[in-house]
C-alpha positions, 0 to 999 in steps of 0.5 A: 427180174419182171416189170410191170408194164404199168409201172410208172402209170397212176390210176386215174378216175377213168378207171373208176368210172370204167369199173363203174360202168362195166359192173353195172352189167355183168353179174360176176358169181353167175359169170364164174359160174358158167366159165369154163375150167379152161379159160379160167386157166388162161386167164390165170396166166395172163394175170400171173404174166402181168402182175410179173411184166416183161423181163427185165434186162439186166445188161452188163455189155458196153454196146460200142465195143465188139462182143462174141455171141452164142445163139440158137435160130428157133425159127425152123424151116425156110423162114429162118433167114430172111433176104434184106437190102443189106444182106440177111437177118433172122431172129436168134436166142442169145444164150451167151455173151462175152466182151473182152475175155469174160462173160457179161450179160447180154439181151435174150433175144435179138435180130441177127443182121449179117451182111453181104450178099453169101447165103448164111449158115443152115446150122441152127447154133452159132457163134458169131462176133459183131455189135449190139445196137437198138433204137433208143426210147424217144423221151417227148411228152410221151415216153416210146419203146425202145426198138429191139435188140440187133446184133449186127455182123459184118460178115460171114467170116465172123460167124462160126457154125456149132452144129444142131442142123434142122431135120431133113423135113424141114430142109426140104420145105426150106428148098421147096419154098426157094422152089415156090418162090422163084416164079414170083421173083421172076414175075414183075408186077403188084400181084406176085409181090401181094402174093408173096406176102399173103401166101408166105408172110413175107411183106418186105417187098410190099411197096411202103405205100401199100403198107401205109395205106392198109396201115392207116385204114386199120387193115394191116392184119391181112398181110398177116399169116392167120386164120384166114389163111388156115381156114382156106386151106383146110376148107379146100383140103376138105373139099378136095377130099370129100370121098375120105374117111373121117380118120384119114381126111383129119390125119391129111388135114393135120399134114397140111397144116403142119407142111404150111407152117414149116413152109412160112414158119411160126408166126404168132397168128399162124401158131394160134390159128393152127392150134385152135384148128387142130383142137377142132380137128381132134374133137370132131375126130372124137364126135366131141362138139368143139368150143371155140372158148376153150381152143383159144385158151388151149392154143395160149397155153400151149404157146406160152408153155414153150415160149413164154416171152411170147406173150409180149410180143405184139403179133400174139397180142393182137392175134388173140385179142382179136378172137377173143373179143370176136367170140365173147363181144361180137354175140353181145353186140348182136343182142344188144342191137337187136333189142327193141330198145336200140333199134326199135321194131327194125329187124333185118329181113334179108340174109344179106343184111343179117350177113352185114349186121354179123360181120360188122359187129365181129369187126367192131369186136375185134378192133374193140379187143384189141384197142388197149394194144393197139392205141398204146403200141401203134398209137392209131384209132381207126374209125372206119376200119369196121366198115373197111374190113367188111369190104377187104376181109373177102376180098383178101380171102378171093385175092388170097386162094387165086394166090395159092393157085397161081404160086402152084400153077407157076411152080408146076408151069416152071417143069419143061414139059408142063409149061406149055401147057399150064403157062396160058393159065399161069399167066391168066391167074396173074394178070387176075391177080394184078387187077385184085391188088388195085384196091389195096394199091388205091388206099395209099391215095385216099386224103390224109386227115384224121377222119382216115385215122386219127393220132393217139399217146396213151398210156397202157391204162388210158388205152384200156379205159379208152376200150370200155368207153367205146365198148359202153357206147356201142352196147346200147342207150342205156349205157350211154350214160357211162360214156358221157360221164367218162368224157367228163371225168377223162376231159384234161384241163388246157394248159396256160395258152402262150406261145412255145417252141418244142425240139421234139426228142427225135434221135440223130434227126432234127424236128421242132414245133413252134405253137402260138397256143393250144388251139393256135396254128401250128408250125412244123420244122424239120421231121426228123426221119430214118434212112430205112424204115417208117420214122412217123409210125414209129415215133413222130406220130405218136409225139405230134399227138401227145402235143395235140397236132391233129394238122400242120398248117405250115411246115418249113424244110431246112433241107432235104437230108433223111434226117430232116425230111424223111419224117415230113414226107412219111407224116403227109400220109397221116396228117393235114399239112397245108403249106411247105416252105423249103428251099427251091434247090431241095425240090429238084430230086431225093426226098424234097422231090418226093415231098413237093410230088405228094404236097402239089401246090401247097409247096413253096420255095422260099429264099432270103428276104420272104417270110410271113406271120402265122399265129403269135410267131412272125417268120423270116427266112435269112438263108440262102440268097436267091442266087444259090443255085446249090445245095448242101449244108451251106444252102440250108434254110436259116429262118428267124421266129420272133414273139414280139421281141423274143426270137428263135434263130433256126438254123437248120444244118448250115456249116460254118461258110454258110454261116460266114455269108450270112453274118456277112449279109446281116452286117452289109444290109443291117438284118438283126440276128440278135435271138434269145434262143439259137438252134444249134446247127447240124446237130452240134457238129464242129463244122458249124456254130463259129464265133461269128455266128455267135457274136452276131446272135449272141443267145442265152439259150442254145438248143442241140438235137442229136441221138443218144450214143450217135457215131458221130459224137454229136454235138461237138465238146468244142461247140459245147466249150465255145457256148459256155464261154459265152454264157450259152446254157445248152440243152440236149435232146440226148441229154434231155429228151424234148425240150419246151421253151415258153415264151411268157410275157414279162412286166416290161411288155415283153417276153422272157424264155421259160425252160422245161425239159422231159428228163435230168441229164444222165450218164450218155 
């Protein structure tokens, strides 16, 4: 079955105006009449692909039960498996699934995760028994992706080898390239690290920060093998053989590119890069003149031809889309800047300006492409990229061919008789290579805010809309029109301005935002947040944005658990946070240390009796006492957000004795616990929410945070039992996805909770 990927969106009047002001330009009959047959062709597919969507899976597995998997490894060569923190992984075909004796129906594809330190099997089919597990989609109001298919194996016991061994070529690029990269795990330092992800695609070990900062100036694609790449290295090819025959110089450039492709393994952008290339290889070969157009179209065809889910993975989106808008958008950019019209009678008089105009309209082209991905799929909008990509994109290309010497030079230096002799230069090359990652290294440290990169929740059709606005704009005055006009007609109409708090649908984590109104403070609790991995990029971002944050003016972390702090840290790199309240303990090490190092002296610590008004809400921290000198659950923050009358109990994951001292306290020195709405704490675990606690709070509305399918069995039947009994209406997020409560004002002065919720319960 095939889904659209626009199913569940409605077309709204930005797409009209959008057609609107894109046929104002274009002369469709002489368009097609000067396409070529190739493109066309392509086209035809992408359309043919869209129209059918994504494959469905239909699953008929329990995923928490075991099952016996047969998969094929497609990844040839070295690249196959590749070295986690837990063991290995590599991308497998799942060709059949059985679960309890029979056969059910299972995933096409999934990330093979075995653990422990052995090395896996070479074979490329296996049959291995493990569980199937995936991140789930976060319903907030906008709706994220679920996470790819895992089959996670426990051991090397489980998996059984069938045969199918890859050919001798390819097990010696795969010892050729342990060989290669053994130089660089001996190395310490940045450089041998960035010259392992530039040289080999292998960005594991890139530190997250780096990744982040290139991430948020919109230069993530230079960690990616591409034409970059398979441009440096058949132009040194050709240099190095210039005495060559024609014949044989492209025969040797064929062998390079085939060699590097076994060596790092078929990634999205290399594949296109290497087909393109290879088409322009063979039409010179023939004295054809070779069109790029038509290479572009061949290499997607070529691929979809073998892979033909290819065309929904994200690499081979943006790789394409990025050429594709280089060759067709970056020549009409040039036009339209150089008509008199837009840039009056400049015109540039030096090589480097023209260099500058050509390079930046190539980039502006490309991010323009592939904008209706990257805002629906990354959820980013990255204003200076263009000009940042102007900077990088050669030093990456300097940063990368002093790589490829040091790699070779270190692996020629690693012979006993060479190494005395090449080590000097070997080390050089490094100590060269450590100053050129400095500038990549200082993007982690430039100031959060969305001048650097701006959050974005759009559907795939906003995002495409999105792209022809941007595209109208920078085309020229006359367009500019569209552009206003496509403002107006986009603008949404604000909701009603009243204060409201959203638990954010975060999995197994925990994140609400209180608001005093649309244009008000906003006040952040917890982050929610992963072990592993980028919780804020992945999810977070993406559902501040959708709820209009473009900065936190205060956020409160009621402990340093991953679940609850991992996120906050990882958002500070993306937004504005101008204040922290956390509890003096949690500041001391882990992932509160690391949260005051990045805030400064916008941290404070807050203990029982502090608190502060912000906006319509008025906050008070009742938990812990300043004489708590510990942490864990029992120290964690309790805090008390009122509106007027109506108040919120947050009660972060305090277990049941912190609980008891707290009800304790309230009762000795006559703090009111008495709340609307009672945050349940530690995700609905049975070691908290006791009777006490509900007798003191007595709430009409219980809010519990927990993931669909947790191993923990969050939140507890008795805690669910103990709060019915009482009258408590309790709304999950595994149930419900974000959960909004609005505090409207009544016609006694007051205020009452209003309820709304992303989604109906269903079936766990």
């Amino acid at each position: 079955m095939w889904k659209s990927p626009l199913d569940g969106f409605a077309a709204s009047p930005c797409v009209l105006v959008s057609v609107a002001a894109a046929s104002t330009s274009v002369d469709w009959s002489a368009a097609l009449a000067r396409a070529p047959l190739l493109p066309l062709a392509a086209l035809f597919v992408l359309v043919i692909l869209a129209a059918g969507g994504e494959r469905g899976e239909l699953l008929s597995f329990d995923p928490e039960r075991a099952v016996t998997v047969e998969v094929f490894v497609p990844v040839l060569g070295a690249a196959a498996w590749q070295r986690t923190d837990e063991g290995w992984t590599a991308r497998v075909d799942v060709r059949a699934v059985e679960q309890a004796g029979r056969p059910v129906a299972g995933p096409e594809r999934a990330w093979l995760r075995l653990r422990g330190e052995r090395s896996p099997p070479s074979e490329r089919r296996l049959r291995v028994r493990g569980y199937f597990s995936r991140r789930p989609a976060y319903r907030n109001l906008n709706r994220s992706r679920p996470g790819d298919w895992g089959l996670n194996v426990k051991s090397l016991g489980l998996i059984r080898p069938m045969g199918g061994a890859p050919a001798w070529g390819l097990r010696v690029a795969a010892k050729l390239r342990q060989r290669l990269l053994r130089p660089l795990d001996e190395t310490s330092g940045p450089g041998a690290l960035l010259a392992r992800a530039l040289v080999f695609g292998d960005a594991r070990r890139v530190p997250p920060e780096w990744r982040t900062g290139l991430r948020r100036a919109g230069l993530s694609h230079l960690l990616a093998v591409s034409g970059l790449h398979v441009g440096l290295l058949l132009g040194g090819f050709w240099w190095l053989s210039g005495a060559l025959p024609g014949r044989v110089a492209a025969v040797g450039a064929v062998a390079v590119l085939l060699f590097y492709g076994c060596l790092v393994g078929p990634r999205p952008s290399l594949l296109r890069a290497s087909v393109m290339a290879l088409l322009v290889i063979l039409s010179l070969s023939v004295e054809r003149p070779p069109q790029a157009l038509n290479s572009l179209s061949a290499a997607l065809l070529v691929i979809l031809a073998f892979d033909p889910p290819a065309a929904f993975d994200l690499g081979f989106q943006l790789s394409f889309l990025a050429t594709a808008g280089i060759l067709l958008l970056a020549p009409r950019l040039l036009r339209w800047w150089r008509r008199p019209a837009f840039a009056g009678n400049v015109r540039p008089t030096m090589v480097g300006q023209e260099a500058l105009m050509v390079g930046l309209a190539a980039t502006i082209a490309a991010q323009l492409a592939t904008l209706p991905v990257t805002a629906f799929e990354i959820g980013l909008l990255t204003p200076f990229s263009p000009l940042l990509n102007l900077a990088f994109v050669p030093l990456t290309a300097v940063t990368l061919g002093v790589s490829l010497a040091w790699v070779g030079l270190a692996f020629t230096a690693s012979v006993p008789v060479l190494g005395e002799i090449l080590g000097p230069g070997a080390r050089l090359l490094q100590a060269l290579l450590d100053l050129l990652t400095l500038p990549f290294a200082s993007l982690a440290h430039l100031p959060a805010g969305s001048w650097l990169a701006l959050p974005l929740s759009v559907d795939p059709v906003a995002a495409l809309v999105l792209a022809i606005w941007l595209g109208v704009l920078v085309s020229g005055f006359r367009r500019a029109f569209w552009g206003v006009a496509l403002v107006l007609v986009c603008t949404p109409a604000l909701p009603e301005d009243e204060p409201s708090l959203a638990m954010l649908d975060v999995g197994q984590g925990e994140a609400i935002l209180l608001r005093s109104g649309e244009r008000g403070p906003v006040i952040l609790v917890d982050g929610g947040g992963y072990r592993r991995g980028n919780f804020a990029e992945a999810a977070l971002l993406q559902a501040l944005a959708a709820e209009g944050v473009r900065r936190i003016d205060l956020a409160i972390l009621s402990h340093g658990d991953s679940d609850h702090c991992r996120g906050l840290l990882e958002l500070t790199y993306y937004l504005r946070i101008e204040r922290l309240w956390a509890v003096p303990v949690e500041l001391r090490d882990g992932c509160g240390r690391a949260l005051a190092d990045r805030l400064g002296r916008r941290v404070r610590g807050v203990v029982q009796g502090e608190g502060g008004q912000l906006g319509a809400w008025s906050l008070e921290v009742l938990h812990p006492p300043p004489d708590r000198a510990d942490g864990g659950n029992s120290a964690s923050m309790v805090v008390r957000a009122c509106v007027d009358r109506s108040c919120a109990l947050l009660t972060g994951d305090v277990d049941l004795a912190g609980e008891r001292e707290l009800v304790a306290r309230a009762r000795l020195y006559g703090i009111p616990l008495r709340s609307d709405v009672l945050k349940v704490a530690h995700h609905g675990s049975r070691t908290s929410t006791g009777p006490g606690l509900l007798a003191a709070v007595r709430p009409r509305l219980g809010l519990v945070s927990a993931g669909r399918r947790n191993p923990y069995g969050h939140p507890s039947s008795e805690v669910v039992s103990r709060m019915e009994d009482r009258g408590v209406r309790v709304l999950r997020t595994d149930l419900h996805g974000r959960i909004e409560v609005r505090f409207r004002r009544d016609g006694s002065g007051g205020r009452r909770p209003v309820v709304r919720v992303a989604a109906w319960p269903r079936r766990r």
